[in-house]
C-alpha positions as CSV (number, residue, x, y, z in Angstrom):
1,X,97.8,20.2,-47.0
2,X,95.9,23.0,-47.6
3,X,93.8,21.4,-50.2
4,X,92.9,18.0,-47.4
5,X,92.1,21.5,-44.8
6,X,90.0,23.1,-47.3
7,X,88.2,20.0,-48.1
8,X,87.7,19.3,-44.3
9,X,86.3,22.8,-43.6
10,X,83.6,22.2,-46.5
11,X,82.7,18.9,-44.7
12,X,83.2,20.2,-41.4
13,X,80.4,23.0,-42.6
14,X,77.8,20.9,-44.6
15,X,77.7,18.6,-41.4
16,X,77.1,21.3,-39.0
17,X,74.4,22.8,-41.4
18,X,72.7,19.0,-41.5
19,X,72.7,18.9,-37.7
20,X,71.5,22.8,-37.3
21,X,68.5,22.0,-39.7
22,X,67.8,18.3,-37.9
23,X,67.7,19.9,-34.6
24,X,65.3,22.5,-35.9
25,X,63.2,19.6,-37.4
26,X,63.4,18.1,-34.0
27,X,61.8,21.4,-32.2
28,X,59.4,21.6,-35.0
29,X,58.1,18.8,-33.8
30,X,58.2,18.8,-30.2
31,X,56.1,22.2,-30.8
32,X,53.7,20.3,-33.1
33,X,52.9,17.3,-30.7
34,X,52.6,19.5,-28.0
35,X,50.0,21.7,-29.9
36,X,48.3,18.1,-31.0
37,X,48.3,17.4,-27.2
38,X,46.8,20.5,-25.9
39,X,44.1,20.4,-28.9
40,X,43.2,16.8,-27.9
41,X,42.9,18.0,-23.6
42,X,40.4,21.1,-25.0
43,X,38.5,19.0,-27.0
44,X,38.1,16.3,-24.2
45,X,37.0,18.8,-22.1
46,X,34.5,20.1,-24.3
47,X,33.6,16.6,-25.0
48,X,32.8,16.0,-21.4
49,X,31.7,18.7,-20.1
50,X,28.8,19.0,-23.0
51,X,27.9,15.5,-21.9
52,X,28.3,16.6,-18.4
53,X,25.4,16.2,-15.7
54,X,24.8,17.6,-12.1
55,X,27.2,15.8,-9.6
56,X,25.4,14.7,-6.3
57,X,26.3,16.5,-3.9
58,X,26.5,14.9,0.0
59,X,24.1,16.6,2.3
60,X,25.6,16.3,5.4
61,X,22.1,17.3,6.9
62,X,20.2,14.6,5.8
63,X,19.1,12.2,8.3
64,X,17.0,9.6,6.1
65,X,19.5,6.9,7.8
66,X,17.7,7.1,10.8
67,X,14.2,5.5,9.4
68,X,16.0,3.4,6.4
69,X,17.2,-0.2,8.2
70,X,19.5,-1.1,4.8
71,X,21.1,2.4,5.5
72,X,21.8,2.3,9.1
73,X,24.0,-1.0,10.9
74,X,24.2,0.4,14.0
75,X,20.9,1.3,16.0
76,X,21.4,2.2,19.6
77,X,18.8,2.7,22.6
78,X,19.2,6.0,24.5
79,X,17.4,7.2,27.8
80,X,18.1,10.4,30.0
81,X,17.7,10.2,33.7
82,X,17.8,13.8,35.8
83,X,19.8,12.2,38.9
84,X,19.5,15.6,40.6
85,X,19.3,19.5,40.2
86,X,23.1,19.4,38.4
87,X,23.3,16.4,36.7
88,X,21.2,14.0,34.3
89,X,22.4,10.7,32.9
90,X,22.5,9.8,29.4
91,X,22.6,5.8,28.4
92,X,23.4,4.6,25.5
93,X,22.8,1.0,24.5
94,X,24.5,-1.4,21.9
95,X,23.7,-4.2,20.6
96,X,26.4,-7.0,20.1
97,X,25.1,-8.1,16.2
98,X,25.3,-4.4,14.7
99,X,29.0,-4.0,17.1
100,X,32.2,-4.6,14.7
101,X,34.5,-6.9,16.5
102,X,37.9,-6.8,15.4
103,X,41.5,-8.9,16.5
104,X,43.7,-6.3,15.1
105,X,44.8,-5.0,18.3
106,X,47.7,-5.3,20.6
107,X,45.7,-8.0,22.9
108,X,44.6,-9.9,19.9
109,X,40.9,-9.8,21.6
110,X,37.6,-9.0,19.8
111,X,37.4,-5.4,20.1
112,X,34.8,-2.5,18.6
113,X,35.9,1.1,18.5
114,X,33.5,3.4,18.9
115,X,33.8,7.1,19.8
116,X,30.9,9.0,21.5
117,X,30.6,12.9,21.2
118,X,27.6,14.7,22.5
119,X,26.6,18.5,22.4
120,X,23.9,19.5,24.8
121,X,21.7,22.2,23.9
122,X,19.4,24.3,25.8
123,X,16.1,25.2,23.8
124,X,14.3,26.9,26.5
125,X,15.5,30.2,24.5
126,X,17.3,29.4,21.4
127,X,19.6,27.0,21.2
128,X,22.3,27.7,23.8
129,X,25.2,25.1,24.0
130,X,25.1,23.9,27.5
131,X,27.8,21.3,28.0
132,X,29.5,18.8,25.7
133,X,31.1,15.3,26.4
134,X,33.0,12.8,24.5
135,X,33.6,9.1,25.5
136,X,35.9,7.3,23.7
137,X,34.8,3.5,24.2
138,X,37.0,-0.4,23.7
139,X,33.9,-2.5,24.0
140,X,35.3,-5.9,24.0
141,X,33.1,-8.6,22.8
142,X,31.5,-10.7,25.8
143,X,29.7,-13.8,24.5
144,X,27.5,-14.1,27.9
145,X,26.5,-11.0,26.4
146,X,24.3,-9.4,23.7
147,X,24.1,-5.6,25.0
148,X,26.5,-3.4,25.8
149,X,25.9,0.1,28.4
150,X,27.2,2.8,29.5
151,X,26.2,5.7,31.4
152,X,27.5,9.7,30.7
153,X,27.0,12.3,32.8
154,X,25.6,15.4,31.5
155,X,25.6,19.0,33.3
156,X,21.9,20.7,34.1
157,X,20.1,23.6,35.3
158,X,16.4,23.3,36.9
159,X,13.8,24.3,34.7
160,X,15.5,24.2,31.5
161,X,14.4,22.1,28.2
162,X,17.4,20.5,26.4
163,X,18.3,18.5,23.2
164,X,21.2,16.2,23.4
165,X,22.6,15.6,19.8
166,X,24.4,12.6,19.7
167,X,27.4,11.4,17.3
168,X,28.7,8.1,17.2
169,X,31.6,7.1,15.2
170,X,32.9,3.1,14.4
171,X,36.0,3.7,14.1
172,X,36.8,0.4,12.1
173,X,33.9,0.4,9.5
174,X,34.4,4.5,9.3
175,X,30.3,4.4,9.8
176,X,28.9,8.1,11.4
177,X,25.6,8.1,12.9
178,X,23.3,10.9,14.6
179,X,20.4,10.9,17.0
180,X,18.6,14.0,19.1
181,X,17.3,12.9,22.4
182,X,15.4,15.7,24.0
183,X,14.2,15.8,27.6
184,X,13.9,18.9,30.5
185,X,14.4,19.7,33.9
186,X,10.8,21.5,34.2
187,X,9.2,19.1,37.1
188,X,10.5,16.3,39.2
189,X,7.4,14.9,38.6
190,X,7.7,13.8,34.7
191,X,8.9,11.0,32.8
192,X,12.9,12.0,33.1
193,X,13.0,11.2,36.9
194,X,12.6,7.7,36.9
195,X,14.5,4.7,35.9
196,X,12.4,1.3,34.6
197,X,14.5,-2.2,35.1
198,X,13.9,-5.3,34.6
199,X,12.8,-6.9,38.3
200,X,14.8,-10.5,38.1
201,X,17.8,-9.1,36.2
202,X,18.1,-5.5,37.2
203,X,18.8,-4.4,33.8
204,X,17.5,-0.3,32.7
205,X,14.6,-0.5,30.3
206,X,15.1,1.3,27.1
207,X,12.0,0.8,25.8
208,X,8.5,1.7,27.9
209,X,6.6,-1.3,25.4
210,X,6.4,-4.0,28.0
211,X,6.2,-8.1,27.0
212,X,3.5,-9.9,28.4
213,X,4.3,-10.9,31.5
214,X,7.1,-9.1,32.2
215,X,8.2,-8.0,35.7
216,X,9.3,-4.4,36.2
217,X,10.7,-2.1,38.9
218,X,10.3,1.6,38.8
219,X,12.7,3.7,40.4
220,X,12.3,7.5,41.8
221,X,15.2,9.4,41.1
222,X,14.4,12.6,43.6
223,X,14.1,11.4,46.5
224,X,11.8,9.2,48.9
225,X,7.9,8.2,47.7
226,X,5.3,6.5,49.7
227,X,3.1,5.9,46.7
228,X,2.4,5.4,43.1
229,X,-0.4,6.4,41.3
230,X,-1.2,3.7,38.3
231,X,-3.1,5.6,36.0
232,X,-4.9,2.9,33.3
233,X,-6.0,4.1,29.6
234,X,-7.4,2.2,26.8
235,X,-5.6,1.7,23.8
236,X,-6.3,4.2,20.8
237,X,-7.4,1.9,18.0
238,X,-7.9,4.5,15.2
239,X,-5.6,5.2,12.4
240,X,-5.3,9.0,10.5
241,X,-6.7,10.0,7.9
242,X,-5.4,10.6,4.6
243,X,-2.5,13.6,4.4
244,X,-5.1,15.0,1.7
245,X,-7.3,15.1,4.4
246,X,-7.7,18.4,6.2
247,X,-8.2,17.2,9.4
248,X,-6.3,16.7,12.8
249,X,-5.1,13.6,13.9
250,X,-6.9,11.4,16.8
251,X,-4.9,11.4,20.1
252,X,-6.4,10.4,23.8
253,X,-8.6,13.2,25.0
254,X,-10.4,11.2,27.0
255,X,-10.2,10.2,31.1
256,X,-8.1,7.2,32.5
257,X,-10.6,4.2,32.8
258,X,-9.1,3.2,36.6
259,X,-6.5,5.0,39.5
260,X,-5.2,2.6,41.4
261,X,-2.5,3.4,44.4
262,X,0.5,1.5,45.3
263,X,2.7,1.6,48.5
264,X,6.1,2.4,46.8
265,X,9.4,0.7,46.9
266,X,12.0,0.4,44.1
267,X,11.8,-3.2,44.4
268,X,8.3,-4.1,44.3
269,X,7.5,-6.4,41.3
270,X,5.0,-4.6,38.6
271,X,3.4,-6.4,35.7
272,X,0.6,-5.1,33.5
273,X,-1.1,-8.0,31.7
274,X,-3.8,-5.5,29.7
275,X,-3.9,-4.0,26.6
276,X,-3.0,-0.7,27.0
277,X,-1.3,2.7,28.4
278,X,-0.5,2.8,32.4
279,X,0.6,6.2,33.7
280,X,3.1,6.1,36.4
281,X,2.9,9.6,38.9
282,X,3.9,10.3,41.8
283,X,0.5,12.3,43.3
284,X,-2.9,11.7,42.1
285,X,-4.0,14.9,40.6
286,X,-1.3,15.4,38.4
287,X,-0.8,14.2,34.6
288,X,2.8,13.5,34.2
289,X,4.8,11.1,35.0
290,X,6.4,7.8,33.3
291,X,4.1,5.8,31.3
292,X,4.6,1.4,30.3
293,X,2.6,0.1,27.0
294,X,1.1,-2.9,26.5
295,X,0.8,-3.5,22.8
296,X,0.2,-6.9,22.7
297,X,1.5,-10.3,22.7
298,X,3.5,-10.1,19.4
299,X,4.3,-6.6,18.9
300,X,6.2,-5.1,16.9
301,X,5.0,-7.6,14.4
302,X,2.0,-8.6,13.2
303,X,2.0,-13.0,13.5
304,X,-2.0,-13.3,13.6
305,X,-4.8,-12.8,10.7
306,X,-7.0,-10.9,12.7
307,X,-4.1,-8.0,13.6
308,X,-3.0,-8.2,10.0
309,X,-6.2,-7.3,8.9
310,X,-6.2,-3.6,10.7
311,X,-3.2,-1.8,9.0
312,X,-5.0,-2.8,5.7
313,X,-7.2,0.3,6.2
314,X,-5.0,2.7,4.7
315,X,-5.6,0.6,1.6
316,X,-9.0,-1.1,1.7
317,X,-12.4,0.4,2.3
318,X,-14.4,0.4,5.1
319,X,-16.5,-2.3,4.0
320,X,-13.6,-4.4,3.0
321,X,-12.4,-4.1,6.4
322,X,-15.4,-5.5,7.9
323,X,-15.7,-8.1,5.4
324,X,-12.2,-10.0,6.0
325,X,-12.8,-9.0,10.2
326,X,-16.1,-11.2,9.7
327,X,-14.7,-13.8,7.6
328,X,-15.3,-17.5,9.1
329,X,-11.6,-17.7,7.6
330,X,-9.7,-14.4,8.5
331,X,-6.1,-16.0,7.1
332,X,-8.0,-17.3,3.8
333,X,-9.8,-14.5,3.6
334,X,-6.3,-11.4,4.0
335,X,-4.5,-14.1,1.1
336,X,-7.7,-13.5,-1.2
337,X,-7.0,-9.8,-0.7
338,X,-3.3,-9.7,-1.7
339,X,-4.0,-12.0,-4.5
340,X,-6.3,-10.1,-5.9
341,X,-4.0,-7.1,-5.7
342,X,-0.8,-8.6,-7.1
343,X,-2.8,-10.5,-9.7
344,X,-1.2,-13.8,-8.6
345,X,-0.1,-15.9,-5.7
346,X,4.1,-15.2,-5.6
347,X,3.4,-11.8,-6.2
348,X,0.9,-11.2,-3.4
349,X,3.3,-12.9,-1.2
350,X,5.6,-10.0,-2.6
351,X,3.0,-7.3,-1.6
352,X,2.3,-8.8,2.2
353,X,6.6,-8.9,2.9
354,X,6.7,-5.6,1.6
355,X,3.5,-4.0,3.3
356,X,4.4,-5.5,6.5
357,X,8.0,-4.7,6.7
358,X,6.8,-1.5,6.8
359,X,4.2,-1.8,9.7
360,X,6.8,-3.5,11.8
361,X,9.7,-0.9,11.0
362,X,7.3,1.8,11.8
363,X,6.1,0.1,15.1
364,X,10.0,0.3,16.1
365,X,10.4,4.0,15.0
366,X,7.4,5.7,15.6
367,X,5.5,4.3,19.0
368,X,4.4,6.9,21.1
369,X,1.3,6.5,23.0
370,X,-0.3,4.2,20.2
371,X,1.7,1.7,17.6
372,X,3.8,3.4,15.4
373,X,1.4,1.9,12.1
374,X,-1.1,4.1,13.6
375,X,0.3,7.1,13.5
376,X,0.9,9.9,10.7
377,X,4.5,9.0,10.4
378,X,3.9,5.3,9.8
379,X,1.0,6.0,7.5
380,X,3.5,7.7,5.2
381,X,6.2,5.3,5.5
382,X,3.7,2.4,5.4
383,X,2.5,3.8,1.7
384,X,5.3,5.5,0.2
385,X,8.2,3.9,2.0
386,X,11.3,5.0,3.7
387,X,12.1,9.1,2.9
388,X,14.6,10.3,0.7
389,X,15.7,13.1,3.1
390,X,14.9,13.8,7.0
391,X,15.8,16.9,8.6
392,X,15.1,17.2,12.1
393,X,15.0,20.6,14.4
394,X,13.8,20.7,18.1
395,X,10.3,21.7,16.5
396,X,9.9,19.1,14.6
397,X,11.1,16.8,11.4
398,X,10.6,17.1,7.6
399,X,10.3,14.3,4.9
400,X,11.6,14.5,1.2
401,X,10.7,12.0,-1.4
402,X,12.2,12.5,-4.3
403,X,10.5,12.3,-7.7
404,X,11.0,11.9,-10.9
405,X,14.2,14.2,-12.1
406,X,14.1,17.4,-14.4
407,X,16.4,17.1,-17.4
408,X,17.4,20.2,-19.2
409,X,19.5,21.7,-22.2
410,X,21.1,24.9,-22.6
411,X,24.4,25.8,-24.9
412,X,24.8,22.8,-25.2
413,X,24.7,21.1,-21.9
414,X,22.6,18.4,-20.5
415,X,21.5,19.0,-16.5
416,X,19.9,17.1,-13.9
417,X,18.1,18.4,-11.1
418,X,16.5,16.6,-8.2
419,X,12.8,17.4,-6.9
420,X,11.1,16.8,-3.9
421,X,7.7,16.8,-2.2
422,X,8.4,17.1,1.7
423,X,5.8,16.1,4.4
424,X,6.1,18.1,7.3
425,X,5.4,16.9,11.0
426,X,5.5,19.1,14.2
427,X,6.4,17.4,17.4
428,X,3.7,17.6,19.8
429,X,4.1,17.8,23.7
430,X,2.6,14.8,25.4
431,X,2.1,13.4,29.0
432,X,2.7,9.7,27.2
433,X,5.3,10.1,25.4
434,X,8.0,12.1,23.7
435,X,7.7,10.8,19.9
436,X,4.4,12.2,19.4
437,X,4.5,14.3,16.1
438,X,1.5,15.5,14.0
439,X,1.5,15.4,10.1
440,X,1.1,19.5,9.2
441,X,-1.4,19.1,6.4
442,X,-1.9,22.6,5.5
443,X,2.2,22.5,4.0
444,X,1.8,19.7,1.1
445,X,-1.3,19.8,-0.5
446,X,-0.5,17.8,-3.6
447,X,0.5,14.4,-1.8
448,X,-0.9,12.0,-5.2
449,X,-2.4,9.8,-2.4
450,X,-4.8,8.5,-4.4
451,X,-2.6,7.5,-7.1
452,X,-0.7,5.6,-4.3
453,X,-3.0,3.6,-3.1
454,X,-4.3,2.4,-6.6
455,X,-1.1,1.7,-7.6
456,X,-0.8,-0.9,-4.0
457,X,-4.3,-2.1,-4.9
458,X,-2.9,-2.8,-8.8
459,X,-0.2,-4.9,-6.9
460,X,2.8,-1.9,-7.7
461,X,4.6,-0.8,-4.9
462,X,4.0,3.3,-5.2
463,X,7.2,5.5,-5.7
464,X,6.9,9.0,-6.4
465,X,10.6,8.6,-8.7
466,X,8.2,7.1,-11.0
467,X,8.3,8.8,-14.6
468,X,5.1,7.2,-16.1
469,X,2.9,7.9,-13.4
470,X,4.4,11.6,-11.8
């Protein structure tokens, strides 16, 4: 017995010496995989971070959405009406094809959500909020339809200038977008105290660019008027000089052509079937008031030769010009041109969808009191495309292009850094219009203008992002 116990205490022992030294084996390594691991996380780490480059970062500023059609789905109208001393009327406009409709609702009904915020600000002094407003809106699709209003009363002071800034939210695509409508209470007498409709279908006018032979009314907010004073201008048919150019920009200086009264009433019929600017006041011998364009039969697009041929003088000499505007073949005569830039036929074809994309986006953003080609805005958009970045103030707006990046290396790490050259344009106060800005030359000097244009005329579409050429 005590022999069988003394051999059992030996075994007894030896096994629990096997087990100590396999559990110690078994911490040994758990410690050593978990150094392994942590050696394997550093050197990732390193790994990446030497390889790393400069994240973009959102700019939550950046309106370049506004002038970029691929970038923007939803394009409202807006118009602000001062009803009286108290109150003014912003509408805002949809349009059914850039509406998400939607049956995922309790009705089961083609529905778009969109939610409507607005600050008011008063710039008179600073920027003073003056009264906010949110409208949250269940537009449900009406096929007899194609555009949706609606009407939001805003509060107002006499004699005060204001900037609404405007937020809209779809709430099924998750799709933000932002616009700043100014307008003032200075005078009822200017272009914020009337309302233009449609005559046959009483529907508010967003835009002041009239159709041929299109009936309007024109309705006095402030009260009764026993006439109209039609004030006619001829259309400004110059275009701006290069931004290299020191020099200001062309705008009306000169005297209506014709003042013509009218008895008033709201529902008088109005057409104007000439080319051409038609100032709307309510006394003679004053220079404010609301103003209809004619800009032609097929504006904001360009369907004939001979209006074809004018936005090509941002590219083309004078003597070109005159050439094709002489040709016996004007059609014949612009295809020779693009040809000749892009070297062949598909690729001029190329050149003239490109080129006048651009004309017609910049006749919808930039009309004032002349087509939008014509002015400093659409020049640069015309040539050098749609900006990078917009930043807009009450002053004014700026323009980034981006070019081409900046690549650098320090301890070992590899950064990117965007760079930009920014046109500048300072809004101008106008009886016309309130979208009259003026390119500030003086702020970029270095605008490679020339390389853009001989890169359009070698049949390349200029971009600054270009490496071999910036």
């Amino acid at each position: 017995m005590i022999i069988r116990n003394s051999a059992e205490s030996d075994w007894n022992g030896k096994r629990l010496t096997v087990n100590k030294l396999l559990i110690q084996e078994m911490k040994n390594n758990i410690i050593t995989r978990i150094i392994c691991l942590l050696l394997t996380f550093i050197t990732i780490t390193a790994v990446f971070n030497s390889c790393k480059t400069a994240q973009q970062v959102i700019d939550s500023k950046d309106l370049s959405y506004l002038y970029n059609p691929t970038r923007n789905p939803i394009n409202p109208r807006y118009n602000i009406v001062n009803q009286s001393d108290e109150q003014s009327i912003l509408s805002v406009k949809f349009f059914a094809g850039d509406l998400f409709f939607s049956e995922a609702n309790p009705q089961g009904v083609p529905t778009a959500q969109i939610l409507v915020t607005v600050k008011l600000f008063d710039i008179s002094s600073g920027k003073i909020l003056a009264d906010t407003a949110v409208y949250d809106l269940s537009i449900v699709k009406n096929t007899a339809t194609q555009e949706y209003t609606y009407n939001m009363p805003l509060k107002v002071e006499p004699g005060v200038e204001y900037m609404a800034e405007i937020k809209i939210l779809d709430r099924l695509r998750l799709i933000v977008i932002q616009a700043f409508v100014p307008f003032n209470t200075l005078s009822y007498n200017n272009r914020y105290n009337f309302v233009a409709r449609g005559h046959f279908g009483k529907n508010p006018l967003f835009n002041p660019v009239l159709r041929i032979n299109e009936y309007i009314n024109l309705v006095y907010t402030r009260g009764p008027l026993d006439s109209l004073y039609i004030s006619y201008y001829k259309p400004l048919n110059s275009i701006p000089d290069p931004p290299s150019m020191i020099l200001p920009e062309k705008t009306i200086d000169y005297e209506a052509e014709k003042v013509f009264p009218l008895h008033y009433s709201d529902t008088i019929p109005m057409m104007f079937p000439k080319e051409g600017l038609y100032l709307c006041s309510t006394q003679r011998n004053i220079k404010e008031g609301f103003t209809f364009l004619n800009m032609g039969v097929s504006f904001p697009n360009l369907t004939t030769p001979e209006s074809m041929i004018e936005p090509l003088g941002y590219l083309a000499s004078q003597d070109e010009i005159s050439e094709l505007k002489s040709s016996a073949k004007p059609k014949m005569a612009l295809d020779n041109f693009w040809i000749k830039c892009g070297g062949n036929v598909e690729k001029g074809r190329e050149l003239i969808r490109i080129y006048y994309t651009r004309v017609m986006y910049s006749n919808y953003y930039f009309t004032s009191f002349k087509e939008g080609w014509r002015s400093e805005r659409g020049m640069i958009f015309i040539i050098y495309g749609p900006p990078d970045k917009v930043y807009k103030t009450s002053e004014g707006e700026s323009w980034g292009y981006k070019k081409s990046v900046v690549k650098s290396k320090w301890d070992g790490r590899f950064t990117v850094s965007d760079n930009y050259i920014f046109f500048n344009f300072k809004k101008r106060k106008s009886i016309f219009s309130d979208n009259d800005y003026y390119l500030s030359r003086s702020e970029t000097l270095v605008t490679f203008w020339d390389k853009a244009i001989a890169s359009w005329r070698k049949g390349i579409v200029f971009r600054f992002d270009n490496p071999k050429d910036i």
